[in-house]
N, C-alpha and C positions, 0 to 999 in steps of 0.2 A: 862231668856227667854223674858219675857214683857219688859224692858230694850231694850234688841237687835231687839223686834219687835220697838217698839215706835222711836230707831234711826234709822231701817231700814225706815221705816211711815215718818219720818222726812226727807230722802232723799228722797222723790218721787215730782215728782212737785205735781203743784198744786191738777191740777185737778185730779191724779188717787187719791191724798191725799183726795177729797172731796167725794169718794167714799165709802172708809173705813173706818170703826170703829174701833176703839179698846176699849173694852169694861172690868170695871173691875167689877166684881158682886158680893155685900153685900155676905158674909157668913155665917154672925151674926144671919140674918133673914131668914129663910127656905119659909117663904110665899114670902118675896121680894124678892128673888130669883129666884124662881120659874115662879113669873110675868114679870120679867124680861127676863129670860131665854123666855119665853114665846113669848114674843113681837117681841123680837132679830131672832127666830125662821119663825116667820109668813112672815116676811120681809125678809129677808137674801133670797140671790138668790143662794146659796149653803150653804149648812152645812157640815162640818168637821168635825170626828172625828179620830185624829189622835194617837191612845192608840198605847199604846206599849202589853199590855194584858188585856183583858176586858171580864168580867164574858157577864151577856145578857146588851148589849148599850142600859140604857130607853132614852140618850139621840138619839139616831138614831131610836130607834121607837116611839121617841115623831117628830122628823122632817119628818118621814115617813109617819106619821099619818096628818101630813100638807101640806102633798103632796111637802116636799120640794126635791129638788135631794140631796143625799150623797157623798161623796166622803168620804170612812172611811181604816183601817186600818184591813186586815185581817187577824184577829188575834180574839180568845176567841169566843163570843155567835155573835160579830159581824158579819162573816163569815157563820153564821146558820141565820140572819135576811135579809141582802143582798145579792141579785142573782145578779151576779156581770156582768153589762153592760145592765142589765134588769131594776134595781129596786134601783139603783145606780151604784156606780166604787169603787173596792176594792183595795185597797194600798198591794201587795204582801210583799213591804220591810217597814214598818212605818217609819225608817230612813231615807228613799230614797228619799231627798228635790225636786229633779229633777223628780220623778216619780208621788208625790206631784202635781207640778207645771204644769205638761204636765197634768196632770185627772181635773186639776181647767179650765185654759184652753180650754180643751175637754166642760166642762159642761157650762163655761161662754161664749166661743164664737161660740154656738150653741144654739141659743133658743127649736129647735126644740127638740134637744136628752136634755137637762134640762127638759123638760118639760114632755118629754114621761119618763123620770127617775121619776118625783115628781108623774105622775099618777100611775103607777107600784106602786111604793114605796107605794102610800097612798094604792091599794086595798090589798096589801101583806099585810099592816098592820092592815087593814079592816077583813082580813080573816084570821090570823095565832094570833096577838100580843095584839086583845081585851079583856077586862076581859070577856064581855059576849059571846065572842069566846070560854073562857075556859070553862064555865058555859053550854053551850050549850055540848061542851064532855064531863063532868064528870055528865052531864045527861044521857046521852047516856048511857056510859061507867054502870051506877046503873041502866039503865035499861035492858040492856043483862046481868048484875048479877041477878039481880030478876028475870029474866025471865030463866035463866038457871044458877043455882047456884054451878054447875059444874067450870064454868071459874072465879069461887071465888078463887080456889085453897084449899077450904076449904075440910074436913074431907072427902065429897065425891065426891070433885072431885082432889083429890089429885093422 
């Protein structure tokens, strides 16, 4: 597949050539990766994630959280993190090159709808996909057990 990108990359002229990256990332190093991933993230005027099956994407609520727009695959946890035309654009068929091509398109040649995706995205992941998001329910959640030890399921409130 990196093959068939870098000769597709290689027929474009110039200038769309000077737009893109192609990017290969240490896997050796989990820190240099990460900062990578990172960097690549902050900058990128969309992020793709094109799975074929995917438990929860931390790579789509690490770009959500960047406020970048998505364009991903729905399919797995990713379909439960994107409200699909709200907080990104969900790929219905992940094979579907042309379906791909026409949501990159939609998000690149529109500042305005890129831009209202990367703010959505970032408060969805502000309010659903924080650790101290969770931290905050499973306070809650211990404090309606203690306060009524009924909804424990335990011996009496069973």
């Amino acid at each position: 597949m990196l093959e068939e990108c870098f000769d597709a990359w290689c027929d474009l002229p110039h200038a769309a050539r000077a737009r893109i990256q192609l990017v290969c990332l240490p896997m050796a190093d989990v820190e240099e990766n990460a900062a990578i991933v990172n960097a690549i993230q902050r900058h990128a005027a969309v992020i793709v994630q094109k799975s074929l099956a995917e438990g929860f994407g931390l790579t789509v609520a690490e770009a959500m959280w960047k406020a970048r727009p998505v364009v991903a695959s729905a399919v797995g946890g990713i379909q439960d993190q994107i409200v699909d035309g709200e907080s990104g654009l969900l790929l219905g068929d992940p094979t579907d090159h042309e379906e791909l091509g026409s949501a990159l398109a939609r998000v690149l040649g529109d500042p305005y709808l890129a831009s209202r995706l990367g703010t959505s995205a970032r408060r969805r992941a502000t309010e659903r996909f924080l650790g101290s998001r969770h931290l905050v329910d499973y306070a809650e959640l211990l404090t309606d057990v203690v306060a009524d030890p009924r909804r424990s399921g335990g011996p009496t409130g069973s």
